[in-house]
TORKOL-4160 file (C-alpha; in steps of 0.2 Angstrom, whole numbers, padded with zeros to 4 digits, m for minus):
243
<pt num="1" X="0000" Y="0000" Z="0000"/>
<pt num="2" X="0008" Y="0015" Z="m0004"/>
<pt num="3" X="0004" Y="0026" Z="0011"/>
<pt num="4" X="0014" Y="0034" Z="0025"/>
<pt num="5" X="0011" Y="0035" Z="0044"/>
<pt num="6" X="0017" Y="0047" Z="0058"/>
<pt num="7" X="0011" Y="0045" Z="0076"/>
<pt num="8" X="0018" Y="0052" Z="0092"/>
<pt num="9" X="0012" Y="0058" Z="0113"/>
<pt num="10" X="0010" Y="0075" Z="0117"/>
<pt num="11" X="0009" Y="0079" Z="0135"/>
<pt num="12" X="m0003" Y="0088" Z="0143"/>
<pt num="13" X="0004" Y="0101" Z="0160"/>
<pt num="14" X="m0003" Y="0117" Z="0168"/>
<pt num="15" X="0005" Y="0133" Z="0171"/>
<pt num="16" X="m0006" Y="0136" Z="0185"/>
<pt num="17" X="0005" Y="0141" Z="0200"/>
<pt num="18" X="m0007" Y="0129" Z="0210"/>
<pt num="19" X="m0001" Y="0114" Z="0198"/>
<pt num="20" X="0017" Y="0122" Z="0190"/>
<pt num="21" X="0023" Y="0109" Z="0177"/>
<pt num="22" X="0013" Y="0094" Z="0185"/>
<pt num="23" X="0004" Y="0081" Z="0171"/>
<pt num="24" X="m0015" Y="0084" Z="0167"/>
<pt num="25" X="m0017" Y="0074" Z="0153"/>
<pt num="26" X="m0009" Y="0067" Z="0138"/>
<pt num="27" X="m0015" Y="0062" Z="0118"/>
<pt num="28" X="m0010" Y="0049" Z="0106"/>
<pt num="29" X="m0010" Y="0053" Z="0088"/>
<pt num="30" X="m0009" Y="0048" Z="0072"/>
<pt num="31" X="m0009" Y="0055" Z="0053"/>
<pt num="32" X="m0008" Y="0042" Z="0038"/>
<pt num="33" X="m0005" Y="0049" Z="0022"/>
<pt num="34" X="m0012" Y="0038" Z="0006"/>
<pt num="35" X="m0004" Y="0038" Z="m0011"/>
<pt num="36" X="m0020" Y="0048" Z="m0016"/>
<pt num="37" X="m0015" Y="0064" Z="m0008"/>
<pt num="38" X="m0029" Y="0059" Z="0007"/>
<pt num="39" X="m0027" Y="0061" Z="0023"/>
<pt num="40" X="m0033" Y="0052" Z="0040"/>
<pt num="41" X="m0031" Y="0060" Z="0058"/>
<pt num="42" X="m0033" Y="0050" Z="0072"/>
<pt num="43" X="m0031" Y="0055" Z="0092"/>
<pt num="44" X="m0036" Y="0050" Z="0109"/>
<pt num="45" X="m0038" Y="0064" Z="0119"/>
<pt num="46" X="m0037" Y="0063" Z="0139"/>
<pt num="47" X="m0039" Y="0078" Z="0151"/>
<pt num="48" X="m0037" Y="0075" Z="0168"/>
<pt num="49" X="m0037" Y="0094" Z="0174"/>
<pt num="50" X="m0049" Y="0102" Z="0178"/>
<pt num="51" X="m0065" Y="0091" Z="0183"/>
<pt num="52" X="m0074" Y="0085" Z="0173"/>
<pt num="53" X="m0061" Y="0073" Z="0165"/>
<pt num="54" X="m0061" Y="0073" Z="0147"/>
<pt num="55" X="m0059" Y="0055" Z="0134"/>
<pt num="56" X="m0061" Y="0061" Z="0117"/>
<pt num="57" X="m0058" Y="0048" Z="0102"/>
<pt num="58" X="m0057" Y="0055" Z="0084"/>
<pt num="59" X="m0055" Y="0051" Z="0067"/>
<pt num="60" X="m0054" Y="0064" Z="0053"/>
<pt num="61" X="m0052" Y="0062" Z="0033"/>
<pt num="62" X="m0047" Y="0076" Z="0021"/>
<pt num="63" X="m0045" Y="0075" Z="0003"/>
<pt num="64" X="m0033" Y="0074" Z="m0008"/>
<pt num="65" X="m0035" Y="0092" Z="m0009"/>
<pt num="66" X="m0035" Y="0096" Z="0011"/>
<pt num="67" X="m0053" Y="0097" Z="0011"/>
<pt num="68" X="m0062" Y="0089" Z="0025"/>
<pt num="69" X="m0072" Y="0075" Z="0021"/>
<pt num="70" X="m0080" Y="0068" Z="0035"/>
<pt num="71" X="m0076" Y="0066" Z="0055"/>
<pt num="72" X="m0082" Y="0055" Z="0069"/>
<pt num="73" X="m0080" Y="0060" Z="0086"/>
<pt num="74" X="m0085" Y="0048" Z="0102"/>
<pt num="75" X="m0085" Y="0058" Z="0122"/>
<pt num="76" X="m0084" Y="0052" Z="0138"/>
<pt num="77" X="m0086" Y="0067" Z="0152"/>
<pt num="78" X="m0084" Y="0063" Z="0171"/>
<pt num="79" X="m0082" Y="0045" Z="0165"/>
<pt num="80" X="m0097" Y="0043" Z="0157"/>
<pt num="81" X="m0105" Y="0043" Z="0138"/>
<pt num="82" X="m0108" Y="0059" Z="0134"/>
<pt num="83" X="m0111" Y="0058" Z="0115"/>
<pt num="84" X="m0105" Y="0051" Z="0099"/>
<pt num="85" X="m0106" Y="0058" Z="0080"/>
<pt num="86" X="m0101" Y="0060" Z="0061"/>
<pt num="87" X="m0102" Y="0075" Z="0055"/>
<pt num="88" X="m0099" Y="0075" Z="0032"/>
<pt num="89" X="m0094" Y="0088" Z="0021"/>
<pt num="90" X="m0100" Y="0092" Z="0002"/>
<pt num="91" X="m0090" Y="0103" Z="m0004"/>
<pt num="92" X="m0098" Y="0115" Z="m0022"/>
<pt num="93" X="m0093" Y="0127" Z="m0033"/>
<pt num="94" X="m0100" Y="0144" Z="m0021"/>
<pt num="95" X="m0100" Y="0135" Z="m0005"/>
<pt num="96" X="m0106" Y="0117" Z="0002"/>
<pt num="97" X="m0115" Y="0107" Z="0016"/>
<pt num="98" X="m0109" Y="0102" Z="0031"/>
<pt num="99" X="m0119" Y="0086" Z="0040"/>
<pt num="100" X="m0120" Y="0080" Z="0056"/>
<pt num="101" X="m0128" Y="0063" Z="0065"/>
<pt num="102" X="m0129" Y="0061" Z="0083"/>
<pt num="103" X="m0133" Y="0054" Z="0098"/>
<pt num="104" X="m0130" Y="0059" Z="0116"/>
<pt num="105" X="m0141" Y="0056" Z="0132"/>
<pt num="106" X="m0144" Y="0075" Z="0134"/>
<pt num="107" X="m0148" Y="0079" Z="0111"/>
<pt num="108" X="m0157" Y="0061" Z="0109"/>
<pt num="109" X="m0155" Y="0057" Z="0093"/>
<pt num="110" X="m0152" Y="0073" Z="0080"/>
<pt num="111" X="m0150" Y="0076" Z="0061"/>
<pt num="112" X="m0143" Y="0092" Z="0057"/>
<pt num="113" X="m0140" Y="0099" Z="0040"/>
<pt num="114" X="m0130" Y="0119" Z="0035"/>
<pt num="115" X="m0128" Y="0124" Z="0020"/>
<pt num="116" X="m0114" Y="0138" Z="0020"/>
<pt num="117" X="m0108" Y="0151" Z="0006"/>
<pt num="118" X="m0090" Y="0154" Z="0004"/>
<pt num="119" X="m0076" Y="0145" Z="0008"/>
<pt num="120" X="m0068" Y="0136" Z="0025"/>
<pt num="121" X="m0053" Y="0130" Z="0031"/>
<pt num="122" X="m0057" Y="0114" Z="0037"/>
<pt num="123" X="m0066" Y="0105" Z="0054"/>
<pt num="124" X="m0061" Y="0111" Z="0070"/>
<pt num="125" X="m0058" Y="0092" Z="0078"/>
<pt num="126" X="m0051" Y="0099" Z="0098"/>
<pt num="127" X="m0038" Y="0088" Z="0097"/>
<pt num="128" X="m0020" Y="0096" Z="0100"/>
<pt num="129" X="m0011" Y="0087" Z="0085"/>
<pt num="130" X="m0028" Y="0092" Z="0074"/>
<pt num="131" X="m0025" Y="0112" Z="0079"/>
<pt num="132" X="m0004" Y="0112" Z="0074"/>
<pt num="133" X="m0013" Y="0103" Z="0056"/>
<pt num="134" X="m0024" Y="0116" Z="0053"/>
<pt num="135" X="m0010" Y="0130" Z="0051"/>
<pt num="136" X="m0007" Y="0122" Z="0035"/>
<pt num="137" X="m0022" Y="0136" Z="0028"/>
<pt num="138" X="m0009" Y="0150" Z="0032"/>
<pt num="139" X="0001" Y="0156" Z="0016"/>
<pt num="140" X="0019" Y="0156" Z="0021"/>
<pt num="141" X="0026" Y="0165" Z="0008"/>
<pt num="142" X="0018" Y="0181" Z="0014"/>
<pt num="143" X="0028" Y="0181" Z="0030"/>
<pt num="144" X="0023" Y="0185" Z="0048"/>
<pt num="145" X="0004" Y="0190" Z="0044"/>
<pt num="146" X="m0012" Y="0186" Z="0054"/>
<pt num="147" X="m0030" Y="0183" Z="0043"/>
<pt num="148" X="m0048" Y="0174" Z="0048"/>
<pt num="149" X="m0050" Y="0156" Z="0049"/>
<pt num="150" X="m0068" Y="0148" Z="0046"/>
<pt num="151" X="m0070" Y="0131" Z="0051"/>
<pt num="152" X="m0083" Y="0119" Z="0058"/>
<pt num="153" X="m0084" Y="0108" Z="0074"/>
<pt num="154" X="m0093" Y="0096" Z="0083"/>
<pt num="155" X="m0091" Y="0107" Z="0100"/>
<pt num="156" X="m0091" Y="0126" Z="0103"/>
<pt num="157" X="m0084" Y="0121" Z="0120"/>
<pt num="158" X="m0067" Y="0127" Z="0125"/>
<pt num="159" X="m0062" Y="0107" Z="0127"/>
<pt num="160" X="m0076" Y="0100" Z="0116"/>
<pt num="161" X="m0084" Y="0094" Z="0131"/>
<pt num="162" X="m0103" Y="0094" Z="0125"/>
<pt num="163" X="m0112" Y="0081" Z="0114"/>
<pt num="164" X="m0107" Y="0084" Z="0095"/>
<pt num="165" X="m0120" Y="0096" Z="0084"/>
<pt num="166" X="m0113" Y="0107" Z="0072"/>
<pt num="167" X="m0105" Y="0125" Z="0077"/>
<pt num="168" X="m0098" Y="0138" Z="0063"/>
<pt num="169" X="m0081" Y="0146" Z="0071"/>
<pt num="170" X="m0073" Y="0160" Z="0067"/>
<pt num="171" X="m0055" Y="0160" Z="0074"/>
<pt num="172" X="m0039" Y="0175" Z="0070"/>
<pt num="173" X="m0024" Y="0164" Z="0063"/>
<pt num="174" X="m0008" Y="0171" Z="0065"/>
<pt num="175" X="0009" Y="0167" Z="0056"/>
<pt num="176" X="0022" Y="0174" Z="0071"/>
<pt num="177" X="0039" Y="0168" Z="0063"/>
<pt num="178" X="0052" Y="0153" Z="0063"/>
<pt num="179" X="0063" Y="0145" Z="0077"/>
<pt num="180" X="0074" Y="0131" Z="0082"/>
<pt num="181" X="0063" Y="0121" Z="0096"/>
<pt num="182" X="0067" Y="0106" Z="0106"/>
<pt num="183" X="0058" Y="0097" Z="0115"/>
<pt num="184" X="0057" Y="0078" Z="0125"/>
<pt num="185" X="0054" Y="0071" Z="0107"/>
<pt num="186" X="0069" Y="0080" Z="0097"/>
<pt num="187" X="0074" Y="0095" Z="0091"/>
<pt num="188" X="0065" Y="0104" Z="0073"/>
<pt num="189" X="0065" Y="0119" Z="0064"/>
<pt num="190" X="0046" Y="0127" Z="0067"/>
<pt num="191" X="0035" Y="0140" Z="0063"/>
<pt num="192" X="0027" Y="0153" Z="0076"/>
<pt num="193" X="0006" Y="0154" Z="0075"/>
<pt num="194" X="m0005" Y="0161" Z="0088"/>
<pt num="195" X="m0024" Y="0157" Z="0087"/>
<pt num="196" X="m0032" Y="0175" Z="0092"/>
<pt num="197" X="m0051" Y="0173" Z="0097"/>
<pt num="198" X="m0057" Y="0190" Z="0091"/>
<pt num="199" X="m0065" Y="0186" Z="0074"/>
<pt num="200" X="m0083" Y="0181" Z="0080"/>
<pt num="201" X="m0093" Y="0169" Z="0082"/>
<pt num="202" X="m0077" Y="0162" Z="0091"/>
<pt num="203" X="m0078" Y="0148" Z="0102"/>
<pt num="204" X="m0092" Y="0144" Z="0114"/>
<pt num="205" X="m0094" Y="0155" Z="0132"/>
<pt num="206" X="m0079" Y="0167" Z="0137"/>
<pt num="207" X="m0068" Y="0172" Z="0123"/>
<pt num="208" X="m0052" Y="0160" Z="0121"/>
<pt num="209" X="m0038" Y="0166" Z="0128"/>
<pt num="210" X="m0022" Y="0169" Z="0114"/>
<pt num="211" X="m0016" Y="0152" Z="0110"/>
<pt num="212" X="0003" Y="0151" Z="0104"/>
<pt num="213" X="0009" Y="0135" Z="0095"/>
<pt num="214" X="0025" Y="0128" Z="0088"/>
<pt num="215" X="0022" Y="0117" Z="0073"/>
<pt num="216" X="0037" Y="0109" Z="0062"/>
<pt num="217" X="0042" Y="0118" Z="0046"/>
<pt num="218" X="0040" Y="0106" Z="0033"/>
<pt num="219" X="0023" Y="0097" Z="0024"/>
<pt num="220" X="0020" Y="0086" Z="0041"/>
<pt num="221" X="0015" Y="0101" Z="0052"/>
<pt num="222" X="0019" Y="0092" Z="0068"/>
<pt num="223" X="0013" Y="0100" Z="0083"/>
<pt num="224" X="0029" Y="0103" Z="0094"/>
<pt num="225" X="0025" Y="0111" Z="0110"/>
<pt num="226" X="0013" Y="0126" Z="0113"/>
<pt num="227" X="0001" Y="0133" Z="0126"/>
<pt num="228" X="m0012" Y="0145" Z="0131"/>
<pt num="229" X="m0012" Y="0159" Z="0143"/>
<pt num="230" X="m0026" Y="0168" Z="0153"/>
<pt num="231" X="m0037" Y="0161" Z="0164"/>
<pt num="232" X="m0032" Y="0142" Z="0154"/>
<pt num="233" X="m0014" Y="0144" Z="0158"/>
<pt num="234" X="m0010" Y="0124" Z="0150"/>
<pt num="235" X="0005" Y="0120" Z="0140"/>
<pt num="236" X="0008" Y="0106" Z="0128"/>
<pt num="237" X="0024" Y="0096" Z="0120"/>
<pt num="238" X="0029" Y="0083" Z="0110"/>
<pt num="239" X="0038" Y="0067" Z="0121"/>
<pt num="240" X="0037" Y="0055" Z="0108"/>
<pt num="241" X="0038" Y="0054" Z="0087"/>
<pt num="242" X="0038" Y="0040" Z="0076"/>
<pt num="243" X="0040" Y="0044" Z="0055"/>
C-alpha cells in the first residue's frame, strides 16, 4: 500500500502556579498519508485537569485536496457517555453542506443539515495534534501575517466537552515567525502561530484566551510544543515521534 504513517504523545501540563509543570493529561496521535494525496487523523484525547475529565476519540479524513471529508468523534465526560457523531462535508462550486448525525443522552438522537456560502478552512476536531494541522491554511510565503480562519466543529466548548452538533467558528490565525525548538521528542525547525479569538462567532462562552503554537516547518505540520495563557494557563509538548 503506498501510504505513510506518523504517530507520536503529546503531553498535557498546567501553568497554574497551584499545579506548576505537573501532568494533566496526555494524547496519542496519528496521521496516515495515502498515495492519493488523502489524509486520515486519528487521536485520543485525555484531560485530567480540571473536573470533569475529558476521553475524546477521533478520526478525521481530508482530501486529496485538504478538504475535510467527514469526522467521527466519540465523548466520555466525568467517566461517562456523553455523545458520539459524524459529521460530512459536500464541498460545491459557491459554498457546500456540512452534516451532522448524533446521539447523546442530553440531544437524543439529531440530524442536522448547514448549508454555508464561501469557503472554509477545514473541521475544528479539539484535538492538540488536529490544531498544529490546521496551520497548514496559512500562506507562508507572505511572511509573519495574521488573517480569519472559518471552520466547523462538533463542540463550541473550549475542550469540546458537549455532545457533537454542528458550530460555525470564526477564529484569527496568525503566522508569528520561525525558530529552532526542542523538546522531550527532538529537536525541529518550526513556525510561530498564535490562534487569536477575536474574529466572531469564536468559540463557545468566554472568549479563548491567545493560544501560541509551535508546529514543524515542513509538509507534516507536527505540533511541537505550545500553550495558552489567561485564565487556561496549560502548555503542551511533543515526548514522543515516530516517521
Amino acid at each position: 500500500m503506498r501510504h505513510r504513517t506518523i504517530s507520536g504523545r503529546i503531553a498535557y501540563t498546567s501553568k497554574k502556579p497551584e499545579m506548576l509543570d505537573r501532568p494533566r493529561g496526555q494524547e496519542w496521535f496519528s496521521f496516515t498519508h495515502h498515495g492519493d494525496g488523502s489524509t486520515i487523523f486519528r487521536a485520543r484525547c485525555e484531560i485530567e485537569e480540571p473536573a470533569p475529565t475529558v476521553l475524546r476519540d477521533i478520526v478525521y479524513a481530508l482530501d486529496s485536496e485538504g478538504r475535510p471529508r467527514d469526522l467521527h468523534v466519540h465523548l466520555t465526560v466525568g467517566d461517562a457517555y456523553m455523545g458520539s457523531g459524524w459529521m460530512h462535508h459536500s464541498p460545491g462550486e459557491q459554498g457546500g453542506l456540512i452534516e451532522c448525525e448524533s446521539f447523546g443522552p442530553s440531544i437524543g438522537r439529531l440530524s442536522q443539515k448547514m448549508p454555508y456560502s464561501g469557503a472554509i478552512d477545514g473541521f475544528g476536531t479539539h484535538p492538540i495534534a488536529g490544531d498544529g494541522y490546521t496551520t497548514r491554511c496559512m500562506d507562508i510565503s507572505k511572511g509573519p501575517h495574521r488573517r480569519p480562519i472559518r471552520v466547523f466543529l462538533p463542540s463550541p466548548d473550549h475542550r469540546g466537552a458537549t455532545p457533537p452538533m454542528i458550530a460555525e467558528v470564526g477564529i484569527g490565525l496568525e503566522y508569528v515567525g520561525d525558530e529552532r525548538v526542542t523538546v522531550a521528542a527532538g529537536s525541529f525547525d518550526c513556525r510561530h502561530f498564535r490562534f487569536v479569538d477575536d474574529e466572531g462567532p469564536g468559540m463557545g462562552g468566554m472568549p479563548h484566551p491567545h493560544y501560541d503554537m509551535w508546529v514543524t516547518a515542513d509538509a507534516d505540520s507536527i505540533f511541537v510544543q505550545g500553550g495558552v495563557g489567561g485564565y487556561m494557563q496549560t502548555w503542551y509538548e511533543l515526548v514522543e515521534l515516530e516517521r
